[in-house]
C-alpha positions in Angstrom: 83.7 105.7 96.9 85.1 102.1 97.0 85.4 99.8 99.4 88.9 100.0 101.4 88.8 95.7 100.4 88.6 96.8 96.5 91.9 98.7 96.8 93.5 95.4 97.8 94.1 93.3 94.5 94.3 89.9 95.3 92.6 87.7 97.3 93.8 86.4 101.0 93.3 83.4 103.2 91.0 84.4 104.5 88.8 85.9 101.8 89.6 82.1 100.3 87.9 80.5 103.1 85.1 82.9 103.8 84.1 82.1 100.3 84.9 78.4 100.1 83.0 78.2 103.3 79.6 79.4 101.3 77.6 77.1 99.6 78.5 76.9 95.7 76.8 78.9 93.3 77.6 77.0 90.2 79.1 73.0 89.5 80.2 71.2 87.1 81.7 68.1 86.2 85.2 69.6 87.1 84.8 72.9 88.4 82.9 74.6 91.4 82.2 78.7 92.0 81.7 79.9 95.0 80.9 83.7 95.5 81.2 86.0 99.1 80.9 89.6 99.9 84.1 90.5 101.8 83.7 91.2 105.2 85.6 94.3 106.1 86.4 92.9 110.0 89.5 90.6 109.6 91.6 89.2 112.4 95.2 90.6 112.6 97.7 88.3 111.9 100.1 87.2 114.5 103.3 87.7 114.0 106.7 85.8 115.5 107.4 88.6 118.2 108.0 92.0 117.9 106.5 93.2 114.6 108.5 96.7 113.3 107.1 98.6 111.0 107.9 98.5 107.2 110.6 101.4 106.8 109.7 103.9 103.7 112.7 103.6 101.2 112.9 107.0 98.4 114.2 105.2 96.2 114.0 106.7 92.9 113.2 104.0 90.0 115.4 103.7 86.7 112.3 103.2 84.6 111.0 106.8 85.3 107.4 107.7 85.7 104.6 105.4 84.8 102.1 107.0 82.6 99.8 103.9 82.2 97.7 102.2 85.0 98.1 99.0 84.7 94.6 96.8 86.0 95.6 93.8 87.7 95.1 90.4 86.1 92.4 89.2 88.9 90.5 92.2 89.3 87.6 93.1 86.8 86.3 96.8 87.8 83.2 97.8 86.1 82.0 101.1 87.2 82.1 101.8 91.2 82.3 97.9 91.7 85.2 95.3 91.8 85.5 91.9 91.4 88.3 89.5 92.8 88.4 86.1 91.4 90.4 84.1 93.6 91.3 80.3 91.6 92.0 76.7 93.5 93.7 74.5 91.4 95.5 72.0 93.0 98.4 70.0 91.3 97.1 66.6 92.6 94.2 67.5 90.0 96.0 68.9 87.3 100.0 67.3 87.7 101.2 69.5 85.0 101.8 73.3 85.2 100.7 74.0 81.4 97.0 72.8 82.4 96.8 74.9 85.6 98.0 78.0 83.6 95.8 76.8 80.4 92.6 77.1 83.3 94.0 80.6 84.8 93.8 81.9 81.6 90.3 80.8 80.7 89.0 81.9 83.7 90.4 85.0 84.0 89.5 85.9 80.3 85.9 84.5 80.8 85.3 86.4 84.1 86.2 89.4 82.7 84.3 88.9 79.5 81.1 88.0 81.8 81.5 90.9 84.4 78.9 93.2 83.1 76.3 90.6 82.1 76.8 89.5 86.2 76.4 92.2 87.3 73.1 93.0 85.3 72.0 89.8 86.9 72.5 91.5 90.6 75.7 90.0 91.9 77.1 93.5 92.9 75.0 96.4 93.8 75.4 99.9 95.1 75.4 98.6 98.3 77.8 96.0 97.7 80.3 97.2 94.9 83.2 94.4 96.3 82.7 90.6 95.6 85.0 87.7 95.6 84.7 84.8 93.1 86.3 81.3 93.8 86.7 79.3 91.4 87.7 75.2 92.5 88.8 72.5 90.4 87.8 69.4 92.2 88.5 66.6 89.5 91.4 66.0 87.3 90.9 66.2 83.2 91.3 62.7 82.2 95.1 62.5 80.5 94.0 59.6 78.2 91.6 61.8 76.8 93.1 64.9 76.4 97.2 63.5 76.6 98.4 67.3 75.4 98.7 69.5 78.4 97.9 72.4 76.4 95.5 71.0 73.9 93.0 73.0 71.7 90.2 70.3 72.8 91.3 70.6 76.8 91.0 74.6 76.2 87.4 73.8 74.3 86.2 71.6 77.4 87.2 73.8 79.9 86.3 77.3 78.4 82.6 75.5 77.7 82.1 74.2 81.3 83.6 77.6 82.5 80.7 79.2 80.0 78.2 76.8 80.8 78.6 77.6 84.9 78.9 81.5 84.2 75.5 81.3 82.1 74.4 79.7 85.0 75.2 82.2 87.3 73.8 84.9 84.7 70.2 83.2 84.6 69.8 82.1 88.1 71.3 85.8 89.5 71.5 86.4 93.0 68.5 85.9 94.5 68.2 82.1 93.9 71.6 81.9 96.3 70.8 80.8 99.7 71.5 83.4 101.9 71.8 86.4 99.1 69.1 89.3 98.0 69.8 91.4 95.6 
């Protein structure tokens, strides 16, 4: 049975902070991971007065039934477990929006690519099937050397220090974390 937090698709604040506020499992020269294992108590969120509850519309939907599931785009499932991989990428490190989408994709592809090789390595367990993955950009890709936004060499640099810190990851596993047993 999965975790009520693995039926929730995308990461929130505070899943962001709980897992910026760990120490960093991988670095690089541009790049930082951080992994947490949601915690299932959260703090309810204020709200601006008196909060009513979200009215149920039947409304039936032009596009008919949906035969597909669709898996979203941040989640990796592999088994009984689920990954979130939550991304910081600030615009005062990348300015234009083709190089923050260029470094979503990668990421995404990568951690998905990875998933079963992390877990092997003891990220997730039976007894903790939901974890969170942050992944930071704290420097800026040099525009003199890379001037295209979209560039194959900025998509070579970054997918090989995104492979280089998720090899990391692989061979260090989970018990060399501070704080983490497998």
């Amino acid at each position: 049975m999965l975790s009520p937090l693995a039926l929730r698709p995308r990461l929130q604040s505070a899943d962001f902070q709980q897992a910026l506020g760990t120490r960093p499992v991988a670095r690089s020269a541009h790049f930082t991971v951080h992994f947490a294992v949601p915690s299932l108590a959260r703090k309810t969120p204020r709200s601006g007065g008196d909060a009513t509850p979200p009215i149920a519309l039947d409304v039936e939907l032009s596009t008919g039934p949906v035969d597909e599931q669709v898996e979203p785009v941040d989640e990796v499932r592999t088994h009984h477990r689920v990954w979130r991989l939550g991304l910081v990428l600030p615009k005062r490190m990348a300015r234009r929006s083709v190089t923050r989408s260029l470094i979503k994709h990668q990421a995404r592809e990568l951690w998905r690519l990875h998933a079963p090789a992390l877990e092997q390595a003891g990220w997730l367990n039976e007894q903790q099937p939901v974890g969170n993955w942050v992944l930071r950009l704290k420097a800026p890709w040099p525009v003199k050397e890379f001037p295209s936004a979209a560039s194959e060499p900025l998509k070579q640099a970054v997918r090989a220090e995104l492979l280089a810190m998720l090899a990391h990851c692989v061979k260090q596993g989970v018990a060399s974390v501070p704080g983490r047993a497998s």
